[in-house]
Each structure stands twice: as structure tokens, then as C-alpha cells.
C-alpha positions as CSV (number, residue, x, y, z in Angstrom):
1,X,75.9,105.5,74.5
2,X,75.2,107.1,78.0
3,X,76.4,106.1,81.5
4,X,74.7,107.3,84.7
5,X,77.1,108.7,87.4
6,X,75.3,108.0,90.9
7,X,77.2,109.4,94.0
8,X,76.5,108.9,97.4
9,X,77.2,112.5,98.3
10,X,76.5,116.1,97.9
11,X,77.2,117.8,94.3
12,X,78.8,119.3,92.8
13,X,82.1,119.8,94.5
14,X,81.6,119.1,98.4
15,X,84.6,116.7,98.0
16,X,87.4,115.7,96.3
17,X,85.7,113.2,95.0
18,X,82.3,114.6,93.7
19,X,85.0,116.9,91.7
20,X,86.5,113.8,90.4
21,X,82.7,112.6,89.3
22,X,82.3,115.5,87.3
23,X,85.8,115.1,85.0
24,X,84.7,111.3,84.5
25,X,81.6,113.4,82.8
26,X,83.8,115.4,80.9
27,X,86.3,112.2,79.9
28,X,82.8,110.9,78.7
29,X,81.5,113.5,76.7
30,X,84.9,113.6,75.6
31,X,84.7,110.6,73.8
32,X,81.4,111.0,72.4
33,X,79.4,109.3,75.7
34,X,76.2,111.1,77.0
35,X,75.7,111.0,80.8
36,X,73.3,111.8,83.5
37,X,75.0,113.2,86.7
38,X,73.0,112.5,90.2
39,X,73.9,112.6,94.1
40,X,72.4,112.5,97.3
41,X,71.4,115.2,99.6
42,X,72.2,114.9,103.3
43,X,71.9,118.6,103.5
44,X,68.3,120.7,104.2
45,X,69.6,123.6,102.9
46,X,70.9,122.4,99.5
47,X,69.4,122.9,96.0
48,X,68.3,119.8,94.2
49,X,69.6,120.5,90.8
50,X,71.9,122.4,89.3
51,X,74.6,123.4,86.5
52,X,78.2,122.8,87.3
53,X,80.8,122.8,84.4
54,X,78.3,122.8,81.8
55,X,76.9,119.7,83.2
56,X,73.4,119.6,84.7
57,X,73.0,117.4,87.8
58,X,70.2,116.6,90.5
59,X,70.3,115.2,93.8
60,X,67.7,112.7,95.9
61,X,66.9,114.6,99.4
62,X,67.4,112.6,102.2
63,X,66.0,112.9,105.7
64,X,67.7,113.6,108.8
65,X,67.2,110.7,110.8
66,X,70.4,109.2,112.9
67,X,71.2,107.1,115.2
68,X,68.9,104.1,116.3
69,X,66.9,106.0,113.3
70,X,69.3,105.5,110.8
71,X,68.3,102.8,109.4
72,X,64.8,103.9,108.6
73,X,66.9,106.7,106.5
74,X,68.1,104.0,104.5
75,X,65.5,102.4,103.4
76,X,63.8,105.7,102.7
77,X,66.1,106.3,100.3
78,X,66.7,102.9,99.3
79,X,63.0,103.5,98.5
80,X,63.4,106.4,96.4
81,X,66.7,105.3,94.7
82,X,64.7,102.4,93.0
83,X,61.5,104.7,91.8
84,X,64.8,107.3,90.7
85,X,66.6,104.8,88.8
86,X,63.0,103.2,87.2
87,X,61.7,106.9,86.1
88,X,65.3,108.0,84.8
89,X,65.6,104.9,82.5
90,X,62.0,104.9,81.0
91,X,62.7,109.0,79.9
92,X,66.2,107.6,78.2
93,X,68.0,104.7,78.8
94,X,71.5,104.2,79.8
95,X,74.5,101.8,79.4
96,X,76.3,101.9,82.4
97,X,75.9,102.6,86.0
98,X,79.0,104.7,87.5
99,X,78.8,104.6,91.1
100,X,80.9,106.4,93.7
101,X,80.7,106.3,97.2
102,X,78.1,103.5,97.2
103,X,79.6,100.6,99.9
104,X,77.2,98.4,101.6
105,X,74.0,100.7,101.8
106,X,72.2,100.8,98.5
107,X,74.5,98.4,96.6
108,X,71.7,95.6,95.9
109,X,69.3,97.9,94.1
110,X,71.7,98.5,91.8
111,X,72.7,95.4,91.1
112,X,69.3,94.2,91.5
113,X,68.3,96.9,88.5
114,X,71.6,96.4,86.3
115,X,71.1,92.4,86.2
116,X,66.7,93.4,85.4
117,X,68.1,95.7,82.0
118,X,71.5,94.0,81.2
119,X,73.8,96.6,82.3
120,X,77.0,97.0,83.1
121,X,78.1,98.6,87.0
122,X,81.2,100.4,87.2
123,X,83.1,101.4,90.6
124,X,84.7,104.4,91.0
125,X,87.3,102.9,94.0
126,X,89.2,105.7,95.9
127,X,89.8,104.4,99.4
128,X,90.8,101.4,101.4
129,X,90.5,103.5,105.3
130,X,92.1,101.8,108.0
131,X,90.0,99.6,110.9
132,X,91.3,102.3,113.3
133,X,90.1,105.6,111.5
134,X,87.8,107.5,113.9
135,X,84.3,106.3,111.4
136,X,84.6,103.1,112.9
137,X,84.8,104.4,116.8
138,X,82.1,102.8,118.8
139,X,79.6,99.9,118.5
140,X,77.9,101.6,115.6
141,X,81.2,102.1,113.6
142,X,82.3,98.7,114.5
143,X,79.1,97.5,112.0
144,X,80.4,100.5,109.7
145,X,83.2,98.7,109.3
146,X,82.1,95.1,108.5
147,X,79.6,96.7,106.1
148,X,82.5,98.4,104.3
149,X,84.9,95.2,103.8
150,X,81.8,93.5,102.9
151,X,81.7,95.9,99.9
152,X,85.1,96.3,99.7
153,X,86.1,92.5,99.7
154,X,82.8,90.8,97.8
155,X,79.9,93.8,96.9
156,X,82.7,95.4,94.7
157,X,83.8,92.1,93.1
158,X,80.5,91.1,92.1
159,X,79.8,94.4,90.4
160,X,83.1,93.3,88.1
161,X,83.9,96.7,86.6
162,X,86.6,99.1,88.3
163,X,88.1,102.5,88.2
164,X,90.7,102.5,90.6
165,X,92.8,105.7,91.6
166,X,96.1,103.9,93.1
167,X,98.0,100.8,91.3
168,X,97.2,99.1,94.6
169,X,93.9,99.1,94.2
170,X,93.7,98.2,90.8
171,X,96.1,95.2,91.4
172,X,93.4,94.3,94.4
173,X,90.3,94.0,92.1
174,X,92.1,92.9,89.1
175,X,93.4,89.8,90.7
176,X,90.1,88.8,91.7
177,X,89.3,88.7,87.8
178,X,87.4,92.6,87.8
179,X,87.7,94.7,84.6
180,X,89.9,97.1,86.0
181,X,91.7,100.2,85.2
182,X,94.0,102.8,87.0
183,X,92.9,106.4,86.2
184,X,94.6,108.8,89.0
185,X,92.9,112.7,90.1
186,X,91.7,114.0,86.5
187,X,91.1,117.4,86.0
188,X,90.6,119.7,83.6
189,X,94.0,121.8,82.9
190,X,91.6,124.0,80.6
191,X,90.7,125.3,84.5
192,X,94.4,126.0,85.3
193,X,95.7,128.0,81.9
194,X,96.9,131.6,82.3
195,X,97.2,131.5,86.3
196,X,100.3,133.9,87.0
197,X,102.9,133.0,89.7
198,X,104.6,135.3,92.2
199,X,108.0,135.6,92.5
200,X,108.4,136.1,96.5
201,X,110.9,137.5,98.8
202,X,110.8,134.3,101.4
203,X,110.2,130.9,100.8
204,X,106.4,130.0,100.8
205,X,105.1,126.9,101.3
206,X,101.1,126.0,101.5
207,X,99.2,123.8,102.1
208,X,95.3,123.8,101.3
209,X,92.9,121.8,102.7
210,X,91.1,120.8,106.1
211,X,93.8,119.1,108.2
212,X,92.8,115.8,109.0
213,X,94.8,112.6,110.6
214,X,95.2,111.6,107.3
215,X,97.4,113.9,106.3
216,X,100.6,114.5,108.8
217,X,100.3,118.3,109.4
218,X,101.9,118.0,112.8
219,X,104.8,116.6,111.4
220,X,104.9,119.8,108.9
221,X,104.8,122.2,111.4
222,X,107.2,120.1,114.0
223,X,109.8,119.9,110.8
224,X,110.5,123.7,111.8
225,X,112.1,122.6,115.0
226,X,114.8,121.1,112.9
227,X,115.9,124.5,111.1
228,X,118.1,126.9,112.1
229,X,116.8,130.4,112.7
230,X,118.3,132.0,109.7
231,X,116.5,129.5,107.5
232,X,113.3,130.3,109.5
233,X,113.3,133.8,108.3
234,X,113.6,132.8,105.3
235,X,110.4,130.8,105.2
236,X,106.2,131.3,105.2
237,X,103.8,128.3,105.6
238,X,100.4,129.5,104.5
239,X,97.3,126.9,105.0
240,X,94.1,127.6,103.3
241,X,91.2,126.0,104.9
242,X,92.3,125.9,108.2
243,X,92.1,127.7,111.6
244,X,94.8,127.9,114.8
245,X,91.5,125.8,116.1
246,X,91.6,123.1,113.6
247,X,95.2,122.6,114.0
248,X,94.9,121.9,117.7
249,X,91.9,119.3,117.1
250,X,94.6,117.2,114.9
251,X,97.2,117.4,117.7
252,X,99.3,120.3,116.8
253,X,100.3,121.9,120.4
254,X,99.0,125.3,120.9
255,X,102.3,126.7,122.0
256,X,103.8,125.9,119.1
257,X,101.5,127.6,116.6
258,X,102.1,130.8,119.2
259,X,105.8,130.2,118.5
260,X,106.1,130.2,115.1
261,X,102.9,133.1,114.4
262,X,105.1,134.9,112.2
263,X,106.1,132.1,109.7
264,X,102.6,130.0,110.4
265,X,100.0,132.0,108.4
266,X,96.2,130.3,108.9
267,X,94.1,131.7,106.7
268,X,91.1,129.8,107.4
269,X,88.2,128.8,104.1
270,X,89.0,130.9,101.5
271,X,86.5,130.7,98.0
272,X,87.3,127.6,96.0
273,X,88.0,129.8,93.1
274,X,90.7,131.3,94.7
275,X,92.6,128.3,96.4
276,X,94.0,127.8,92.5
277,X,95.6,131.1,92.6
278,X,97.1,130.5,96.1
279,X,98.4,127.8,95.0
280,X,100.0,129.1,92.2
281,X,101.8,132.0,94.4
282,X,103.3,129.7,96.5
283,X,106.8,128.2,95.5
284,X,106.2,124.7,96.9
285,X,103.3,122.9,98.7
286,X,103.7,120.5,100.8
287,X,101.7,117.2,101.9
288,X,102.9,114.6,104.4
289,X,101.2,110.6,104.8
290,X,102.3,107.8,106.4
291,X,103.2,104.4,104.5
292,X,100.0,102.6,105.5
293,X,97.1,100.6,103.0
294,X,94.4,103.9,103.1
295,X,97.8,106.2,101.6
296,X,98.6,103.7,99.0
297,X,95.6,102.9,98.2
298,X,94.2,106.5,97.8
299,X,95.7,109.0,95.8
300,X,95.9,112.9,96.8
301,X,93.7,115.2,94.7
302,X,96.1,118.0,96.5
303,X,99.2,116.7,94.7
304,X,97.4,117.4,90.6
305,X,95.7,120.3,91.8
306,X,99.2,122.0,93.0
307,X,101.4,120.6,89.7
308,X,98.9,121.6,87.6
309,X,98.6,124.6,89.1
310,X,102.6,124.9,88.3
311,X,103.8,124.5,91.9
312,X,106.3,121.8,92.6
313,X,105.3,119.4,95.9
314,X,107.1,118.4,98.7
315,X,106.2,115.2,100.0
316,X,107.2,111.7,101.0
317,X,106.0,108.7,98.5
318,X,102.9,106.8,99.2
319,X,100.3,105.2,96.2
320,X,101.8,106.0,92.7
321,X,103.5,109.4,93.9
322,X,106.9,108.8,92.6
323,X,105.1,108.5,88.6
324,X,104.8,112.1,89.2
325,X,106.8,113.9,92.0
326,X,110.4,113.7,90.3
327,X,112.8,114.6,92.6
328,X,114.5,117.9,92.3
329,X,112.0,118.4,89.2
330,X,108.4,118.3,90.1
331,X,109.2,118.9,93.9
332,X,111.1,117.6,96.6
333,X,111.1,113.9,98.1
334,X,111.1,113.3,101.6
335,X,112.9,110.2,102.6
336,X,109.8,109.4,105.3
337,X,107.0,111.1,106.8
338,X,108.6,112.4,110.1
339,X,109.4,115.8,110.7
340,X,113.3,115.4,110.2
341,X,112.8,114.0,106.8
342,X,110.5,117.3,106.0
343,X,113.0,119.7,107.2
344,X,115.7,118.3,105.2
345,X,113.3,119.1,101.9
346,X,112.5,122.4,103.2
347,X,116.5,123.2,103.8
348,X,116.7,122.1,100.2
349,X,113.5,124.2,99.0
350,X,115.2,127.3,100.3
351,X,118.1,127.0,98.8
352,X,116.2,126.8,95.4
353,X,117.4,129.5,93.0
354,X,114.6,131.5,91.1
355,X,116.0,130.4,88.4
356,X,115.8,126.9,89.2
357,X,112.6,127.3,90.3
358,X,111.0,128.6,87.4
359,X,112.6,126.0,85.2
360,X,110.3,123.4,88.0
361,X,107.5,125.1,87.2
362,X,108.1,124.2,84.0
363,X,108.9,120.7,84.7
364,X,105.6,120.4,87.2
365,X,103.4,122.3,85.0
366,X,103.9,119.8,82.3
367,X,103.3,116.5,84.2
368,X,100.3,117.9,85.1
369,X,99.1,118.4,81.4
370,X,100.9,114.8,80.7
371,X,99.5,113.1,83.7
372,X,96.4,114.6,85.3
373,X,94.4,115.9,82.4
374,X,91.1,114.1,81.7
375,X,91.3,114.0,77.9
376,X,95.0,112.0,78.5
377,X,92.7,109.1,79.3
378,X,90.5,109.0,77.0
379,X,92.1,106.0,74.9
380,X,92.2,104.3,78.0
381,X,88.6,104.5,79.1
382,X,87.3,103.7,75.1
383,X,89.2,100.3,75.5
384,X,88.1,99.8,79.4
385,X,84.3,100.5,78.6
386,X,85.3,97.8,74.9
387,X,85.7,95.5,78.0
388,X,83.4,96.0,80.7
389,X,81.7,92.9,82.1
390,X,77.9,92.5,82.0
């Protein structure tokens, strides 16, 4: 058997959900499937093809038209997904169709060319964004927007088979009779054996990542207003990814990250083979969301990579969170997103014992293995694809 992953985005790991595409392959090959792994290119400057955790991809180039050309873009590629899809399946044929990122744009071909062979489409499903996130500013994101409930709401539906990442979603599509099941971020803890903590002075908390609205960094850094100056000195936030500059764009205050220089530590992109090891010298990391449809429907790639890296999480629940951040065990639970919440788990995270926190290492490291590992779903997915609608 052999399923063709199709993203609508750059490979191999320009998000958090390309990353996601490849340990689907490996849950695949896991149990015994064969796939092909493809993307699109939005980028000049980007090789076509590649090896990426023993997996060979390839990607369809796409031109650089925008705005009132966009739409010839489109049907460009609309153009050369067809002739892609047609070549691919003469050389070998495939089963399934796994298809991430793929809304409104490019959805009919598929199911135009799934319904031609008699094969099954399956959805990767990872977001539900709210009408008021800045991709829908404008007139132009306005017809985003319709376009993506569209999908969302009926395109999705028809295509019958779903992998959702949140309980929410999965509920969504399986009440509207889908094949549906709920398979959170999978990784490979293979990736994460062997990475050796620190056992430090002060307090650190990280965070890793490019701040976005999504995720309440003001609130993080505003939570330090709330502690007492001896507990400041006690405490480092490090961010990986990000800038003073970034910060500011988000809505941080610019005297505020002049204030607190000494415990704020922006250390801007680092190489994505040494974020794991941050993370893993860090005694907590921390990750803020409000309690709105896009949080509980997504779920954060930031929260496995940091327990299986062995570092417990401080965060308030959203999407299936409290399955895996156990309180006082895997990490610290913040009543609510706002600052005052955060600095109450940070008061508690200081007063941690080494001890204690190695013994949540423990705890964290072995969720991770029980949780987050791709090969934990492999049962799952062998009964799923049993079921998959035609």
C-alpha cells in the first residue's frame, strides 16, 4: 500500500506542520505503508528535491505572481498539480491522498482525480483561525476567509477522511459522519534520546519560537510585574527565535524589555538542531493562549517538542493540554492566560527543588515517549486507514 502526502507548503521543515508531514511518513513506513512525500515551492531560491529523515521528497515551483495576479498563480499551478498527480500515478500507483494545507485552492483536482482512480483523500486538519486573524485583513482577506470556511465547513466534508490534531476538531468532522481520528504533534523521540540537561544556578524559563498573536508573549513578560524582586533574581527567560524587534511588533512595550535586559535574554534564530538542546537546559518552558476556537482547535507542536525534550511546561489549558501537562508533574498549570495567572506558576516554578525537578523530568520525559511518539499510533492509524471512506 502507498499514500501520497501533498502539502501546500515548503519542505521539509519550514513549519510546524511540514515537520508533522514527515512523521505521518514515518507512522506509515512504520506499519509497512510506502509513501511519496511532495510540497509546493513559493520560494526562488529553494531546491526542488531532497532527502530529509531518510525520506526523499520533491516540491512543484511556483511563480511569484500576487496580488490582482494571484489568481493566474493558481491556476498555474492548479495546472501543474494535475500533470504532477497524472505522471506520479502512471510510474506507481498510490492508495491514498494525504493532503495538508490544501483549503479552497486546489481542492477539486484532487477530488476530481481521487473519484477518476477510486481513491481515498485524507485531511490532515490542524487549524480552525479566527475571522479576526490579521490573513483575513482587507478586501482580499475578506475572500480568504469565505474560501477557508468553504473548505473548512463543506470541501473538508466531502473529502470524508480526517486526521485531526485537537478533540475539537475531530468531534467537528466526526459529527458530520467523516472517518475521523485524533492523532496530536508526533515526533520521533528516537530524535530526542541522550540530550543532557543542565542543572542551573537561577531559574530558566524559554520559550522558542517566532512570537506571534497567537501565542500570549506579552502576557509572559508582563507576568514579571507581579514578582517580587528577590524572586526576579532568581529567574532567566531565554527566547530562541526572536529579537527585542519582534517583540515590539507583537505589542510588548519597548521599555519594558529595557527593564528587565538582565532576566529577558533574546537570542534571536538559532540552528534548528540546537533549539532541542536549549530546550533541554532550560528547567521549564513556558507557552501562553487564550481560550478561543483557533487554541482549541489547534494543538502546540512547542508543548511535545519541550516534554520530549524532558522539560516540564508552564501553560494555561487550551485543545487537549490537560491529557498531558499534569500539574505539579509534567509542568505547571496556569489558572488563565493573563499575566497574574503566569506569575503565580512562575512563583511556584522557583520554588521547585532540584530534586523535584529532576523527578519532573522524569515524569515529562515519559509522557512524551507515551503520548507524542509516532510509532504509539500506529494501531490507531492501521484501524483508521481499515476504515477510510472511498
Amino acid at each position: 500500500m502507498k499514500a501520497l502526502l501533498f502539502s501546500n507548503f515548503e519542505l521539509p521543515d519550514s513549519c510546524a506542520n511540514a515537520s508533522r508531514v514527515f512523521a505521518f511518513a514515518k507512522m506509515l513506513r512504520y506499519i509497512g505503508w510506502s509513501v511519496e512525500i511532495t510540497g509546493i515551492s513559493y520560494k526562488n531560491n529553494m531546491a526542488l528535491s531532497g532527502t530529509y529523515e531518510n525520506f526523499p521528497y520533491k516540491m512543484i515551483p511556483s511563480n511569484g505572481f500576487s496580488g490582482i495576479k494571484a489568481r493566474k498563480r493558481i491556476l498555474a499551478l492548479e495546472n501543474d498539480i494535475k500533470e504532477y498527480l497524472q505522471q506520479t500515478y502512471k510510474q506507481e500507483s498510490f492508495n491514498v491522498i494525504f493532503l495538508s494545507n490544501i483549503y479552497y485552492d486546489f481542492s477539486k483536482c484532487f477530488i476530481d482525480f481521487a473519484k477518476k482512480y477510486k481513491l481515498a483523500i485524507i485531511v490532515n486538519e490542524v487549524e480552525w483561525y479566527e475571522k479576526n486573524n490579521e490573513i483575513f485583513d482587507g478586501f482580499g482577506g475578506k475572500i480568504k476567509f469565505l474560501k477557508n470556511r468553504i473548505a473548512l465547513k463543506n470541501i473538508h466534508v466531502k473529502m470524508k477522511n480526517i486526521v485531526a490534531i485537537s478533540s475539537l476538531l475531530g468531534n467537528y468532522y466526526s459529527d458530520r459522519g467523516c472517518c475521523t481520528c485524533v492523532v496530536p504533534t508526533i515526533l520521533d523521540m528516537s530524535n530526542y534520546e541522550n540530550i543532557p540537561h543542565s542543572t542551573n544556578q537561577k531559574t530558566i524559563i524559554s520559550y522558542a519560537g517566532s512570537p506571534a498573536k497567537k501565542d500570549l508573549i506579552c502576557n509572559v513578560i508582563l507576568a514579571l510585574e507581579y514578582l517580587t524582586l528577590e524572586e526576579k533574581k532568581r529567574l532567566e527567560f531565554h527566547f530562541y527565535g526572536a529579537t527585542d524587534e519582534d517583540f515590539i511588533k507583537v505589542g510588548v512595550e519597548k521599555n519594558l524589555i529595557e527593564k528587565y535586559k538582565g532576566i529577558i535574554i533574546c537570542h534571536g534564530r538559532i540552528p534548528h538542531d540546537e533549539v532541542k538542546t536549549k530546550i533541554a537546559e532550560s528547567d521549564f518552558t513556558v507557552l501562553l493562549r487564550p481560550d478561543l476556537k483557533y487554541a482549541n482547535a489547534g494543538f502546540p507542536t512547542k508543548v511535545g517538542e519541550s516534554m520530549a525534550c524532558g522539560t516540564p511546561v508552564i501553560a494555561n489549558i487550551t485543545s487537549d493540554l490537560e491529557k498531558y501537562i499534569i500539574d505539579g508533574k509534567t509542568g505547571i498549570v496556569c489558572e488563565n492566560e493573563t499575566p497574574q495567572s503566569c506569575a503565580k506558576a512562575i512563583q511556584r516554578a522557583i520554588r521547585i527543588t532540584k530534586k523535584q525537578l529532576k523527578e519532573m523530568r522524569k515524569e515529562t520525559k515519559n509522557m512524551a515517549y507515551k503520548a507524542f511518539d509516532y510509532r504509539v499510533y500506529g494501531n490507531l492509524i492501521k484501524d483508521f486507514l481499515r476504515k477510510i471512506k472511498y
